[in-house]
C-alpha positions as CSV (number, residue, x, y, z in Angstrom):
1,X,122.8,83.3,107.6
2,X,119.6,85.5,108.4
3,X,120.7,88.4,105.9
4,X,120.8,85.3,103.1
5,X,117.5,84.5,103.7
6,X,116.1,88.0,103.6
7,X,118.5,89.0,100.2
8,X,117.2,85.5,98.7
9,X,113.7,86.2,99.3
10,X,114.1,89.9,97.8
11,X,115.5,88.5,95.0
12,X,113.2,85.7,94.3
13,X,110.3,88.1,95.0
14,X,111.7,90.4,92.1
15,X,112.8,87.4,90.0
16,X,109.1,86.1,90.1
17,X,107.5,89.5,89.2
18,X,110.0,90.4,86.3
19,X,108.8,86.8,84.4
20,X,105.1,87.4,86.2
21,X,105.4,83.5,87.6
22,X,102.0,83.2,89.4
23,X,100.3,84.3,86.2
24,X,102.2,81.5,84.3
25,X,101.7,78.9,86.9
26,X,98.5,77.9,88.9
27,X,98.8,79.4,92.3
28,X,98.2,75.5,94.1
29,X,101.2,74.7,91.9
30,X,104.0,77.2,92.8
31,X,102.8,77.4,96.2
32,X,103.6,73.7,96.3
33,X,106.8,73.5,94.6
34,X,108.2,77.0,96.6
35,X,107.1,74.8,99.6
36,X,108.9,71.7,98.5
37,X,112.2,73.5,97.5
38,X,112.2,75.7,101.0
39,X,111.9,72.3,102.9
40,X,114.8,70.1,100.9
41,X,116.7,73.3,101.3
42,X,116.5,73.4,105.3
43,X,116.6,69.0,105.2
44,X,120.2,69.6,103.6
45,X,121.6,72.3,105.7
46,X,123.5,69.6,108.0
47,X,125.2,68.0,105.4
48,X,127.0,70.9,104.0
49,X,129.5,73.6,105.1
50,X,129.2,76.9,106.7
51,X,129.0,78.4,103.0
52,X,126.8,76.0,101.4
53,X,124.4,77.1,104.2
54,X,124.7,80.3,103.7
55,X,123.8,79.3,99.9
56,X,120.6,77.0,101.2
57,X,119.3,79.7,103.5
58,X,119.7,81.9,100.2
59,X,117.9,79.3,98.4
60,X,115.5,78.8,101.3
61,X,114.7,82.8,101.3
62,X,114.0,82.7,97.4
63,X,111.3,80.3,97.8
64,X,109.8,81.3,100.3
65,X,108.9,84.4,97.5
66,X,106.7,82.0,96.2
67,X,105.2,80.7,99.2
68,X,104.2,84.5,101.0
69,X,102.4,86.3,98.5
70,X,99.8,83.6,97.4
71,X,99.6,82.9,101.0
72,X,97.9,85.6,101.5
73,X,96.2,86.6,98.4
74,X,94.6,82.7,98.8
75,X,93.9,84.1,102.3
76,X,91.9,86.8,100.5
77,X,89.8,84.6,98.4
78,X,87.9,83.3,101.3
79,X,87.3,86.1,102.9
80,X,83.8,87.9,102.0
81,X,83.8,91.3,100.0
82,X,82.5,93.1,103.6
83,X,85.8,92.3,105.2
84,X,88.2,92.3,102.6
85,X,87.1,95.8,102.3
86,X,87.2,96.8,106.1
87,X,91.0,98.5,106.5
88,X,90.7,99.7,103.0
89,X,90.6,103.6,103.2
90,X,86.7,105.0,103.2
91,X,86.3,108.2,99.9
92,X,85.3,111.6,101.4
93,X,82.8,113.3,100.4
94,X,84.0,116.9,98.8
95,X,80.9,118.6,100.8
């Protein structure tokens, strides 16, 4: 059920970028509804079977795509420009 999880969030990763989803929804908004869907997905895993889990862990790993990645670019946002910019790679000069 693990490898479901990791293929679904791959593919919703992918799916999101080929329709460019966070520039078509606000970031509050899909980060919210990816939230929602990854939480009613877990709520139902005891009601179903061993493949319908395997198909909600799926479902749970897809949005959780949309949950990750404005995570952290959110994360970003509130950081100052001095140490957003302190693991980025510092020019040489060609001396």
């Amino acid at each position: 059920m693990t490898n479901a999880v990791q293929v679904g969030f791959v593919v919703g990763a992918i799916g999101a970028s080929l329709v460019n989803l966070p520039d078509i929804i606000s970031m509050h908004r899909l980060m919210t509804a990816s939230a929602v869907l990854a939480a009613l997905a877990n709520a139902a895993l005891p009601f179903l079977g061993p493949e319908g889990a395997i198909a909600l862990r799926f479902l749970t790993g897809m949005a959780l795509a949309g949950v990750y990645p404005l995570t952290s670019n959110g994360w970003n946002c509130f950081r100052s420009a001095r140490r957003r910019d302190r693991f980025r790679p510092q020019q040489r000069s060609r001396a």
